[in-house]
N, CA, C and O atoms as CSV, one atom per row, in Angstrom:
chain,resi,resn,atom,element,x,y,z
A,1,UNK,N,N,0.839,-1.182,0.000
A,1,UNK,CA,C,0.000,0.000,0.000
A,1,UNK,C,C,0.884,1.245,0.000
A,1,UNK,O,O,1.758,1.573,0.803
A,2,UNK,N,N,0.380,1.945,-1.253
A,2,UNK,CA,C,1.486,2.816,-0.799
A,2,UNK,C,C,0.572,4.712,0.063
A,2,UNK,O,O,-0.626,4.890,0.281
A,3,UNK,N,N,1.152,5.211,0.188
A,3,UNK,CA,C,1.165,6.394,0.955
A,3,UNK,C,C,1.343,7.714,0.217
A,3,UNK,O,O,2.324,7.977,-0.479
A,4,UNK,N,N,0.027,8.738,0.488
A,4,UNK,CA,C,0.223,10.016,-0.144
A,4,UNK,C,C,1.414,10.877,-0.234
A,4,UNK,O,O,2.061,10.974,0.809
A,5,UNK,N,N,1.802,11.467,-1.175
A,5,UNK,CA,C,2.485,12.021,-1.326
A,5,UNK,C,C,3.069,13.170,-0.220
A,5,UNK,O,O,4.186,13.608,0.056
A,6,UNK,N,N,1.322,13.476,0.384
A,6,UNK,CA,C,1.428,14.399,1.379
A,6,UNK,C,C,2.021,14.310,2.911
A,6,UNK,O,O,2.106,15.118,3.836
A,7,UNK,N,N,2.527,12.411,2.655
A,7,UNK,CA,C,2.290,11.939,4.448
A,7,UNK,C,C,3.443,12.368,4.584
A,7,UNK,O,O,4.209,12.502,3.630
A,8,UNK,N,N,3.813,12.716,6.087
A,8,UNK,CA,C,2.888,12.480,7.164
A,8,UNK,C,C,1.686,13.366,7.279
A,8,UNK,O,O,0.648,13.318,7.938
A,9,UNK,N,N,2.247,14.270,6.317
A,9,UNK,CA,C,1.051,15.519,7.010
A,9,UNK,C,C,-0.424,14.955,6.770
A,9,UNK,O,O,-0.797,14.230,5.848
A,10,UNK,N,N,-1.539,15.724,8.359
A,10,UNK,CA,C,-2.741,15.537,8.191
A,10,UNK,C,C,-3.183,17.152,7.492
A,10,UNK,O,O,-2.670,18.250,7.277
A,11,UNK,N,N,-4.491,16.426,7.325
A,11,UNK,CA,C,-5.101,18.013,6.731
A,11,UNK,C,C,-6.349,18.586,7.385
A,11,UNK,O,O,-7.440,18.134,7.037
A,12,UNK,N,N,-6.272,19.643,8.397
A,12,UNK,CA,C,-7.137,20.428,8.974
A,12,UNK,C,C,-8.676,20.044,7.923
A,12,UNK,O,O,-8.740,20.620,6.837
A,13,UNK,N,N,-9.728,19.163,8.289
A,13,UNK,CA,C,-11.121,19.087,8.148
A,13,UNK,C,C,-11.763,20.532,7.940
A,13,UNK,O,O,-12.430,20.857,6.958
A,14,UNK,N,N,-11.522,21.160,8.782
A,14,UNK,CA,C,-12.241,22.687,8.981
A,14,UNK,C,C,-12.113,23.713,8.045
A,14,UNK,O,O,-12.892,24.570,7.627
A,15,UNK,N,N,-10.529,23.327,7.729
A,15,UNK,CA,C,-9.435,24.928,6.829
A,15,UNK,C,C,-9.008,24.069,5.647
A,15,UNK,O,O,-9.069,24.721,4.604
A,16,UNK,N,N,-8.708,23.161,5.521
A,16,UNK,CA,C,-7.870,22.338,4.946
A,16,UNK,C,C,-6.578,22.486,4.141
A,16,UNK,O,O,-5.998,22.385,3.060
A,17,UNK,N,N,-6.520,22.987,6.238
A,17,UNK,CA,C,-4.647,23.082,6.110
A,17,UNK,C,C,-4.096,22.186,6.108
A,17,UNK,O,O,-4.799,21.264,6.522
A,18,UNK,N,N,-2.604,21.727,5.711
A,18,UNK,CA,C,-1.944,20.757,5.987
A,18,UNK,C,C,-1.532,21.105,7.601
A,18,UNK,O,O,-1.520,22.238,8.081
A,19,UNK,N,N,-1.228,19.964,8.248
A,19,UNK,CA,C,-0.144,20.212,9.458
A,19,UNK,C,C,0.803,19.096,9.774
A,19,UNK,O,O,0.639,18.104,9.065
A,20,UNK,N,N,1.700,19.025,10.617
A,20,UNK,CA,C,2.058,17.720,11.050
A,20,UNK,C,C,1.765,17.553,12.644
A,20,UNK,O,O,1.830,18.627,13.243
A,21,UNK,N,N,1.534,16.705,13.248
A,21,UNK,CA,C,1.315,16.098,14.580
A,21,UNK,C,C,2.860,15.447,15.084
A,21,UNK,O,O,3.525,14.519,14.621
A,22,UNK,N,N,3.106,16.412,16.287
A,22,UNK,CA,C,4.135,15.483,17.039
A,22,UNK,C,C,3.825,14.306,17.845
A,22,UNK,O,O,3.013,14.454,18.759
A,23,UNK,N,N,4.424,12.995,17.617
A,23,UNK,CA,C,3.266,12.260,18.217
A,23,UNK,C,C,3.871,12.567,19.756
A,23,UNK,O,O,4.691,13.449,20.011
A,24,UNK,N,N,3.200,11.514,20.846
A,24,UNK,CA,C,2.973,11.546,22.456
A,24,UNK,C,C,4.281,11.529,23.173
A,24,UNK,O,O,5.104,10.747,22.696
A,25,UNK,N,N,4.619,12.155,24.118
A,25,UNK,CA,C,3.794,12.380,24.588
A,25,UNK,C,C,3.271,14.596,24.401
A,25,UNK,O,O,2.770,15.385,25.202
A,26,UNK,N,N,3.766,14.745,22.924
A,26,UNK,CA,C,3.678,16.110,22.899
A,26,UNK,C,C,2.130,16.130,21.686
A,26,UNK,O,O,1.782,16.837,20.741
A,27,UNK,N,N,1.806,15.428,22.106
A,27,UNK,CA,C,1.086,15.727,20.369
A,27,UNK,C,C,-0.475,16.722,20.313
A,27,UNK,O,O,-1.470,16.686,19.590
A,28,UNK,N,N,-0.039,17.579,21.491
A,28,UNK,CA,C,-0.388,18.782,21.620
A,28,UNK,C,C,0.173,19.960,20.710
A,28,UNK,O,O,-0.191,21.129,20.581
A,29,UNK,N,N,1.255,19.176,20.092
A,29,UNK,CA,C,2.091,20.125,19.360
A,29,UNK,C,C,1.664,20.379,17.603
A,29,UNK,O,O,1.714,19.354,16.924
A,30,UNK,N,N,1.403,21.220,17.134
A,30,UNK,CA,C,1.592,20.860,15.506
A,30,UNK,C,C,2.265,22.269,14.968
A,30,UNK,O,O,2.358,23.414,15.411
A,31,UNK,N,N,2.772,21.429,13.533
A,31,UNK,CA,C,3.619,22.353,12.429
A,31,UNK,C,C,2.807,22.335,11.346
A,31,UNK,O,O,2.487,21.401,10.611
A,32,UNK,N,N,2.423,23.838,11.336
A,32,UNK,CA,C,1.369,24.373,10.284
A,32,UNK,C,C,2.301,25.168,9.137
A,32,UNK,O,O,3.530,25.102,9.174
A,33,UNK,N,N,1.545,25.958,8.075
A,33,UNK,CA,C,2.082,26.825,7.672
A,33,UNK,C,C,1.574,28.157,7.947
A,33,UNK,O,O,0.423,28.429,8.289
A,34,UNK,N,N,2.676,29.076,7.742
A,34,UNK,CA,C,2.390,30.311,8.546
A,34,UNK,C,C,1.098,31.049,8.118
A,34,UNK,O,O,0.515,30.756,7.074
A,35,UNK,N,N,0.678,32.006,8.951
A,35,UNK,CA,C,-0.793,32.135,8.746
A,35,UNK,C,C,-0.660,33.477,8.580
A,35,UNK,O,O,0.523,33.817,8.536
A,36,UNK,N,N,-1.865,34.837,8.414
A,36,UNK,CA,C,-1.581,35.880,8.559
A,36,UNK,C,C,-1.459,36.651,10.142
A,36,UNK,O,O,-0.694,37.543,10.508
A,37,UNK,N,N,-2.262,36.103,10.701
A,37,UNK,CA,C,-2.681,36.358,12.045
A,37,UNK,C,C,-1.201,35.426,12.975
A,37,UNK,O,O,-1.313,35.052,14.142
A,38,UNK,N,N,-0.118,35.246,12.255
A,38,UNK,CA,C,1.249,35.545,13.526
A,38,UNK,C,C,2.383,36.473,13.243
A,38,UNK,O,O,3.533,36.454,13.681
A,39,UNK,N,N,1.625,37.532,12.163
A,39,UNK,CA,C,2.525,39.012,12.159
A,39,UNK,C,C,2.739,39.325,13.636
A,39,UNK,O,O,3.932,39.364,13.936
A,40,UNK,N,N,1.687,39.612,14.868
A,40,UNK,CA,C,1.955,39.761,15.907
A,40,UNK,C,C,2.599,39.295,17.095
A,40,UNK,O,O,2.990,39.961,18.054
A,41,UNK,N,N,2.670,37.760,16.857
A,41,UNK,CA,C,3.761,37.095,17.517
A,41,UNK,C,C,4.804,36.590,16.883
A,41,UNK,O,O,5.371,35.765,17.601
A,42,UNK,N,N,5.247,36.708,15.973
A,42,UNK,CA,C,6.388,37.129,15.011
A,42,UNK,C,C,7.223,38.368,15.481
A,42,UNK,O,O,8.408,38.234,15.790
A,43,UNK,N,N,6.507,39.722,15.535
A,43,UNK,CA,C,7.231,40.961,16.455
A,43,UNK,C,C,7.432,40.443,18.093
A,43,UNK,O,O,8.463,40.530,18.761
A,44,UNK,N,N,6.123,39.884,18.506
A,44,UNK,CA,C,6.721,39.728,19.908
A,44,UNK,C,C,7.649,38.978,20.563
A,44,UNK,O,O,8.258,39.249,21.598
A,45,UNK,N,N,7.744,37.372,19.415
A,45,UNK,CA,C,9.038,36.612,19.652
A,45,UNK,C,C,10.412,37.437,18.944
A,45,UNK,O,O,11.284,37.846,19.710
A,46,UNK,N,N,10.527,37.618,17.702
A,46,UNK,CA,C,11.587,38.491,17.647
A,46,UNK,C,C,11.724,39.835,17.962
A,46,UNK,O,O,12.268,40.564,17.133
A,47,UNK,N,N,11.433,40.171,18.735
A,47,UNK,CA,C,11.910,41.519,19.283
A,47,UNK,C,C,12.611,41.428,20.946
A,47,UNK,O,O,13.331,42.172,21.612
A,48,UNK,N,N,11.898,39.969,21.188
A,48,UNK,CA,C,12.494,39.354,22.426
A,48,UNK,C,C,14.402,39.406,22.630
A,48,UNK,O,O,15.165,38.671,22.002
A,49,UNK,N,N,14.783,40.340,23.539
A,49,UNK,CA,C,16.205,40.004,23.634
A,49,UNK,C,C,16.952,38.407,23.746
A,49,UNK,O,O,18.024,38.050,23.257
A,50,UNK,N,N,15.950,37.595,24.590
A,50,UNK,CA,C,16.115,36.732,25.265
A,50,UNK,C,C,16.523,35.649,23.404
A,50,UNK,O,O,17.297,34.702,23.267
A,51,UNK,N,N,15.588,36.367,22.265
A,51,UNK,CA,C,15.566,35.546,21.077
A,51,UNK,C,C,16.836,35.987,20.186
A,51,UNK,O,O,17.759,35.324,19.713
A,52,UNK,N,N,16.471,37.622,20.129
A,52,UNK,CA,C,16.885,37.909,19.037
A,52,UNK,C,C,18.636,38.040,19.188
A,52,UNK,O,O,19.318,38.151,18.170
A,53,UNK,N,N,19.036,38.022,20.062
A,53,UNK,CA,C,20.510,38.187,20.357
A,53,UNK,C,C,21.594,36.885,20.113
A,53,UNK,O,O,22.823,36.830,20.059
A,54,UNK,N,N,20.479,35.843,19.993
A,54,UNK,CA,C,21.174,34.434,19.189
A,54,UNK,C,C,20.794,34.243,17.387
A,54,UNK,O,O,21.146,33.214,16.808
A,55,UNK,N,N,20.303,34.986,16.898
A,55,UNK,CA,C,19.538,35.248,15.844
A,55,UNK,C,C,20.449,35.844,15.029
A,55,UNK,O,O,20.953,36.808,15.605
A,56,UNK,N,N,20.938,35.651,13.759
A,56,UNK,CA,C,22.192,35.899,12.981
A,56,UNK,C,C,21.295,36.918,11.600
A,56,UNK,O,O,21.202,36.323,10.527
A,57,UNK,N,N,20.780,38.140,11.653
A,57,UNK,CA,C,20.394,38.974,10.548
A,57,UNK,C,C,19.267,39.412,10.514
A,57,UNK,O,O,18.955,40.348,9.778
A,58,UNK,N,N,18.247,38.663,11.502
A,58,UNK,CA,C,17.106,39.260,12.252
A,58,UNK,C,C,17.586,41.084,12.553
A,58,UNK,O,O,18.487,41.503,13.279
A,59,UNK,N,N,16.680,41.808,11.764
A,59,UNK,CA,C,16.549,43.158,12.566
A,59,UNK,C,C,16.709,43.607,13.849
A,59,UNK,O,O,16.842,42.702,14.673
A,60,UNK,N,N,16.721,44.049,14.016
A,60,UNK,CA,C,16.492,45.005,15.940
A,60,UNK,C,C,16.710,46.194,15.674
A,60,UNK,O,O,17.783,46.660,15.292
A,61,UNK,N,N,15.085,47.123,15.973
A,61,UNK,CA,C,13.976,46.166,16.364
A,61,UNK,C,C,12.910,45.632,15.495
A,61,UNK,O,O,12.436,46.394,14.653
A,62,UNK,N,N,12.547,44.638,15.571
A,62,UNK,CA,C,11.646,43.857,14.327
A,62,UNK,C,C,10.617,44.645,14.558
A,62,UNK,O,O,10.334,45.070,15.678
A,63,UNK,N,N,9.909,44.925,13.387
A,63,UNK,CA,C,8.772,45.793,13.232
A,63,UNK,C,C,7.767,45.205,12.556
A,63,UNK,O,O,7.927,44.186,11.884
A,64,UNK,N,N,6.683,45.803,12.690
A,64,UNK,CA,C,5.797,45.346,11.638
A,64,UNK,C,C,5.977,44.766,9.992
A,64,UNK,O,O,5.436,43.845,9.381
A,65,UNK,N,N,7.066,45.840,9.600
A,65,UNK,CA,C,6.855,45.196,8.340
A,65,UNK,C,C,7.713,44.425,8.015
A,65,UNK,O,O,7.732,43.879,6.911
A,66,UNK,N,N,8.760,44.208,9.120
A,66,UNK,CA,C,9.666,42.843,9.234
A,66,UNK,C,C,8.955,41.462,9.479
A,66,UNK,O,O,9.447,40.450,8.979
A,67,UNK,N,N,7.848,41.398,10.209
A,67,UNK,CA,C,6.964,40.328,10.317
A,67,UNK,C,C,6.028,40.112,9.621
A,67,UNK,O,O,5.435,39.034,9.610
A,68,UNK,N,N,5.693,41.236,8.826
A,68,UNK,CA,C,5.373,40.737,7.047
A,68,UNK,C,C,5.539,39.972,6.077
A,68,UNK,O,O,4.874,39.056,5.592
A,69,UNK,N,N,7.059,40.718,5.706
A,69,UNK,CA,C,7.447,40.587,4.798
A,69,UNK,C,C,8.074,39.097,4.824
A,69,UNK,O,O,8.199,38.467,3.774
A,70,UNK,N,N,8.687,38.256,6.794
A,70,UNK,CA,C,8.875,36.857,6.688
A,70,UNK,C,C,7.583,36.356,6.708
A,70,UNK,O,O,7.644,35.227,6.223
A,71,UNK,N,N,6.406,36.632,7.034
A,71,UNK,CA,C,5.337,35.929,7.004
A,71,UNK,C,C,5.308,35.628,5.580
A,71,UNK,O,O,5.631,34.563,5.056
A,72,UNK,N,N,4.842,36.791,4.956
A,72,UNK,CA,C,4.867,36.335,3.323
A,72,UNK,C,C,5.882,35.638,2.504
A,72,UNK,O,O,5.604,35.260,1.366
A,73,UNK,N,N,7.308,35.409,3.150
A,73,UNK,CA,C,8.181,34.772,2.310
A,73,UNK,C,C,7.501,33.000,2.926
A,73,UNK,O,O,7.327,32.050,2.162
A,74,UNK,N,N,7.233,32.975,4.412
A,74,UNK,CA,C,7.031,31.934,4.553
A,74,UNK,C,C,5.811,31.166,4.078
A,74,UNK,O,O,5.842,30.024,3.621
A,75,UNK,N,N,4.922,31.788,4.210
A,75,UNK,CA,C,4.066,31.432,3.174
A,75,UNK,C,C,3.818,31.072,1.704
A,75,UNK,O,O,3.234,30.116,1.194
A,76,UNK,N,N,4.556,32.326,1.088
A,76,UNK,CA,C,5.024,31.533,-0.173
A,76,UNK,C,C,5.941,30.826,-0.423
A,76,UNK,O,O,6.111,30.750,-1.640
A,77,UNK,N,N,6.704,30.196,0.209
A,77,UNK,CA,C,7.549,29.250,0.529
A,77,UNK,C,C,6.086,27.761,0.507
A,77,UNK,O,O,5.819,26.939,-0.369
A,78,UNK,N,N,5.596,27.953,1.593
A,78,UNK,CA,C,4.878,26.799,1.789
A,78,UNK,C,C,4.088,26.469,0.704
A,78,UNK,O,O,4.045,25.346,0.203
A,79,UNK,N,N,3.435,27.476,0.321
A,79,UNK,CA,C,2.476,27.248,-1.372
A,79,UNK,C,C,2.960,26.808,-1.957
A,79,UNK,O,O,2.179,26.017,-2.485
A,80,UNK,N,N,4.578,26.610,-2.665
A,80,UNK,CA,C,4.670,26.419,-3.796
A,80,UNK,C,C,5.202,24.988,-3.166
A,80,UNK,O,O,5.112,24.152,-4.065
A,81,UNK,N,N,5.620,24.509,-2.199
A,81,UNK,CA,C,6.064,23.411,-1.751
A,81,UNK,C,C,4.780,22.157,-1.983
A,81,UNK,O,O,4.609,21.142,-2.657
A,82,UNK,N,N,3.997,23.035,-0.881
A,82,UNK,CA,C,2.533,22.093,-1.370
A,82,UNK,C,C,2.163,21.991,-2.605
A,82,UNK,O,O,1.602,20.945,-2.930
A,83,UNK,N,N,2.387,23.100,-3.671
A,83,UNK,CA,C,1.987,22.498,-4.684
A,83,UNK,C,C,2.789,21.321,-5.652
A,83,UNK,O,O,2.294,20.643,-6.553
A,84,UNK,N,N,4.234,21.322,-5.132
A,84,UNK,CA,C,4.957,20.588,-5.646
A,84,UNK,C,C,4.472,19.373,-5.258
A,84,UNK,O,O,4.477,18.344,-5.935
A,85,UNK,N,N,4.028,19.526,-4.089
A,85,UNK,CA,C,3.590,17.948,-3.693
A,85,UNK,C,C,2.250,17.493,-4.312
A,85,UNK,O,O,2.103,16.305,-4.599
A,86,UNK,N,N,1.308,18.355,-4.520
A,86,UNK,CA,C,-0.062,17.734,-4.898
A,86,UNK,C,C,0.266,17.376,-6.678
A,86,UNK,O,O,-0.467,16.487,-7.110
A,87,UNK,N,N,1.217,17.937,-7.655
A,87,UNK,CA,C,1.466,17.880,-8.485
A,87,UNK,C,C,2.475,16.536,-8.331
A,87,UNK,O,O,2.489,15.853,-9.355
A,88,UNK,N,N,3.158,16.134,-7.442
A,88,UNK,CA,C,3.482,14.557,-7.409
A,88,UNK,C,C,2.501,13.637,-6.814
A,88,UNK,O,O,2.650,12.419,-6.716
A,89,UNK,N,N,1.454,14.343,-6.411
A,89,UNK,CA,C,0.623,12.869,-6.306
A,89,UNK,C,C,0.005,12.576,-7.127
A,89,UNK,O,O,-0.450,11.432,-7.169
A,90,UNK,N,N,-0.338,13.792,-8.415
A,90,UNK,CA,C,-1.000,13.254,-9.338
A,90,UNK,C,C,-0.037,12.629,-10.489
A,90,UNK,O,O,-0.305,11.806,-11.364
A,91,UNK,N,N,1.138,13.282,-10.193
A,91,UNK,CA,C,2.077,12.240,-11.419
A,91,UNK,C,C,2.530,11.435,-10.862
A,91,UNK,O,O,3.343,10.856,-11.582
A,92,UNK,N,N,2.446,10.871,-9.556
A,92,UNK,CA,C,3.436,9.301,-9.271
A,92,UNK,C,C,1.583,8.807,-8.220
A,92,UNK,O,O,1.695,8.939,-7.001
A,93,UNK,N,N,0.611,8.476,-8.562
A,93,UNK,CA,C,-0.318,7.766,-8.019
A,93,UNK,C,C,0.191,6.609,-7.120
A,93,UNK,O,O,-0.258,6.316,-6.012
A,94,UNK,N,N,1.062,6.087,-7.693
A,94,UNK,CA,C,0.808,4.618,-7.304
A,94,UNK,C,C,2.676,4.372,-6.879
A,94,UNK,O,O,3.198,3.273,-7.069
A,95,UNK,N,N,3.287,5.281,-6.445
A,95,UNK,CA,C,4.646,5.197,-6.965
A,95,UNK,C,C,4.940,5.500,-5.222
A,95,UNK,O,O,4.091,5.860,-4.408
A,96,UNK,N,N,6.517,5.208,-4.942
A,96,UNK,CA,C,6.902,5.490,-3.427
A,96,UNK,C,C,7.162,7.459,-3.710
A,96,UNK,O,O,7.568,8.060,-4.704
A,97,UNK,N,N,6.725,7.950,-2.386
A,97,UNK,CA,C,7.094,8.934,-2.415
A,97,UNK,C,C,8.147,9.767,-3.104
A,97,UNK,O,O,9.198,9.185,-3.371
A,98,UNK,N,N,7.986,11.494,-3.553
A,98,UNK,CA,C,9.163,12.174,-4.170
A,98,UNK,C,C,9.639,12.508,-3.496
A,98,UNK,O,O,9.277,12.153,-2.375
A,99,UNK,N,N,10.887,13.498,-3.604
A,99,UNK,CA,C,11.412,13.999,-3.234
A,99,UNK,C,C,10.887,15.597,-3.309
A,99,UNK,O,O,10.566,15.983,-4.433
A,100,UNK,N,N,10.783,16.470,-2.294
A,100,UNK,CA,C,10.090,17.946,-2.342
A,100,UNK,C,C,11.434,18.955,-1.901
A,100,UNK,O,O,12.493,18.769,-1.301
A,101,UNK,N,N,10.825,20.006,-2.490
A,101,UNK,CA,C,12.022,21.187,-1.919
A,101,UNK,C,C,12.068,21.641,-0.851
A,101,UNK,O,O,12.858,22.544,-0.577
A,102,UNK,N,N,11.191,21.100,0.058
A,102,UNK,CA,C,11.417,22.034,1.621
A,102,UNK,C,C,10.199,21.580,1.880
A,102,UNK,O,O,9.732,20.643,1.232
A,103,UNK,N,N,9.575,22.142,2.789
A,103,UNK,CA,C,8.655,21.644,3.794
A,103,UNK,C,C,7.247,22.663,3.585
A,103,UNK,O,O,7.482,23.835,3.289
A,104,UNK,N,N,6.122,22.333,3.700
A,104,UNK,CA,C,4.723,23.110,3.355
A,104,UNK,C,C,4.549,23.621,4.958
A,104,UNK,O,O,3.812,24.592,5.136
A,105,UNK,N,N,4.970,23.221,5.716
A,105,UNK,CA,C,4.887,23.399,7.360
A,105,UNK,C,C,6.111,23.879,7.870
A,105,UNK,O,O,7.194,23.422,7.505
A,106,UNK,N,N,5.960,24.953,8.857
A,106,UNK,CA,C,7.317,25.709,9.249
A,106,UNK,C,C,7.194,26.436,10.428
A,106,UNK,O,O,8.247,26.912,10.853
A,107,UNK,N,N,5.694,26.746,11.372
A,107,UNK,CA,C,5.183,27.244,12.483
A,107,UNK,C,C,4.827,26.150,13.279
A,107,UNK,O,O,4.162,25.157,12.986
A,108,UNK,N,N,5.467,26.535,14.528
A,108,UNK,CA,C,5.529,25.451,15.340
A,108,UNK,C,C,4.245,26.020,16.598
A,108,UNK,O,O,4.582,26.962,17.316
A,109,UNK,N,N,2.862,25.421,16.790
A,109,UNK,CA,C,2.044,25.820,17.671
A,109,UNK,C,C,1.706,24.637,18.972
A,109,UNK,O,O,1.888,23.453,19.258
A,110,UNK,N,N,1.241,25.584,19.366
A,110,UNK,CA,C,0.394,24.477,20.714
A,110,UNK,C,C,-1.494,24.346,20.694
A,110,UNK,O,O,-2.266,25.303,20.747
A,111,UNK,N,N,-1.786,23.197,20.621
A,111,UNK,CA,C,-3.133,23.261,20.908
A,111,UNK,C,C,-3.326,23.361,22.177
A,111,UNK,O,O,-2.414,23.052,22.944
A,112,UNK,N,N,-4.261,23.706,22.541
A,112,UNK,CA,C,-4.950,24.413,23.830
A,112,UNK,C,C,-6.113,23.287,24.076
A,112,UNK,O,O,-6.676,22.923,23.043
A,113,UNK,N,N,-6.497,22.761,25.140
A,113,UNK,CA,C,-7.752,22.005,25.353
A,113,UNK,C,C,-8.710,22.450,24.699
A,113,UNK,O,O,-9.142,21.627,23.892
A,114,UNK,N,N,-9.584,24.083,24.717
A,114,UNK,CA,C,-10.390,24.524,24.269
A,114,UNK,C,C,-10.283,24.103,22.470
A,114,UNK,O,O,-11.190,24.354,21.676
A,115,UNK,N,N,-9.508,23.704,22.253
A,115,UNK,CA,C,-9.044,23.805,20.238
A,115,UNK,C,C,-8.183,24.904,19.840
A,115,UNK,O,O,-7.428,24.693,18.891
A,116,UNK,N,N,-8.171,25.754,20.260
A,116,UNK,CA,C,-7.535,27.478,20.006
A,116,UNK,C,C,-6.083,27.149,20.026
A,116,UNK,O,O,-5.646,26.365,20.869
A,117,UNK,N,N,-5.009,27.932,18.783
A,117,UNK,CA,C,-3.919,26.945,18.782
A,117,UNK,C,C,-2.899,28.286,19.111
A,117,UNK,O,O,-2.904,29.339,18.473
A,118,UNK,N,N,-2.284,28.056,19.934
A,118,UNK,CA,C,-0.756,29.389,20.220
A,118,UNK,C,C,0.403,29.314,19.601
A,118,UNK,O,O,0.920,28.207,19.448
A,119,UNK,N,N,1.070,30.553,19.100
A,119,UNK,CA,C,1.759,30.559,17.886
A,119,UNK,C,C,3.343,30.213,19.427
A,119,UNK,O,O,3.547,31.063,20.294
A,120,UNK,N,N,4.078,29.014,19.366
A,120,UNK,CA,C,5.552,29.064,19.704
A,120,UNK,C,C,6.685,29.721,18.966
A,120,UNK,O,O,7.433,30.546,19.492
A,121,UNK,N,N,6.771,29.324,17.760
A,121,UNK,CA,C,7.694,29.791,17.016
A,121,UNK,C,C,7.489,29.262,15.393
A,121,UNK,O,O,6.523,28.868,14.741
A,122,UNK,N,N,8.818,29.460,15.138
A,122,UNK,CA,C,8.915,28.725,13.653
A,122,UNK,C,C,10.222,28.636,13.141
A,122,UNK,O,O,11.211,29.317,13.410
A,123,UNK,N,N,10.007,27.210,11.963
A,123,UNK,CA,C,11.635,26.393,11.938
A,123,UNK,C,C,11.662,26.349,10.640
A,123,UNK,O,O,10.653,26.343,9.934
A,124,UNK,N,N,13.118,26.306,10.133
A,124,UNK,CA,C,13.392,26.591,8.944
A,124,UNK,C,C,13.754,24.721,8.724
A,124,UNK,O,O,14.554,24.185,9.491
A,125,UNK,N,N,12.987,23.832,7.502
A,125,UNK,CA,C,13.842,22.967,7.140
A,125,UNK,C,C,14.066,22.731,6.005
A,125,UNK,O,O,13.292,22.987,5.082
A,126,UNK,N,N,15.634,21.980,5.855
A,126,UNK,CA,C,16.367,21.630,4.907
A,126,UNK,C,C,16.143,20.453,4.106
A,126,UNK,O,O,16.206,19.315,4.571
A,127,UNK,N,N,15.935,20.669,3.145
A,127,UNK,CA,C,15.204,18.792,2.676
A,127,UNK,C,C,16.836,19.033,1.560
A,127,UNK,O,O,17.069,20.002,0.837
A,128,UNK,N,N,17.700,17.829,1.773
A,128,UNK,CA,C,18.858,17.188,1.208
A,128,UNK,C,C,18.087,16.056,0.026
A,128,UNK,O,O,17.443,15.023,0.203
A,129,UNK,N,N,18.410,16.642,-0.951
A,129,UNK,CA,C,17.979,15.191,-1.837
A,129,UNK,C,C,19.252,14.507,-2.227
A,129,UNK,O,O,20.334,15.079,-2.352
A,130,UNK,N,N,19.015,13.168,-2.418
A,130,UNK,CA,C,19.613,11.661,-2.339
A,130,UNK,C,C,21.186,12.497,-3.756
A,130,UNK,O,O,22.094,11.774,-4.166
């Protein structure tokens, strides 16, 4: 049997976002792609001394349109990733997974009991092909 192109990632029912699930005992945790609504904790984590002083080209002080302008790179980052992927599931159906340029997921959140999800941070990854 083989496996979507998309796995591991699940896909938000509601939004139909992709995400990934850390499994247990964190799997309170998921990696989404960035949204518009974490321009504001985007400024408030990087503007953090405690962050930004290990941070190699990050601004100081990050501003609004510094948490823009990475929101929007990260985002379009993730679009075209996902689309690379839905465009290999329709050309390899039946085939073992491709190889993709990077990752459709890159915001690292917390679910909350209530469902409501809190922005932690966000990770840059490297996909090495063979």
């Amino acid at each position: 049997m083989t496996r979507s192109q998309l796995y591991p990632l699940q896909t938000d029912p509601e939004t139909g976002e992709p995400f990934f699930r850390l499994p247990a005992p964190l799997e309170n945790i998921i990696i989404t792609p960035a949204r518009p609504t974490d321009v504001t904790d985007l400024i408030t984590v990087l503007d953090n001394p405690a962050v930004y002083k290990w941070l190699d080209g990050a601004p100081h002080p990050f501003l609004e349109e510094h948490a823009m302008d990475r929101s929007g790179k990260m985002t379009n980052q993730s679009e075209q990733v996902l689309k690379e992927m839905r465009k290999a599931e329709e050309a390899f159906p039946n085939e073992p997974r491709q190889f993709a340029s990077g990752s459709p997921v890159n915001v690292i959140r917390e679910v909350q009991a209530d469902g409501s999800q809190v922005y932690v941070g966000d990770i840059k990854v490297y996909v090495l092909a063979p």
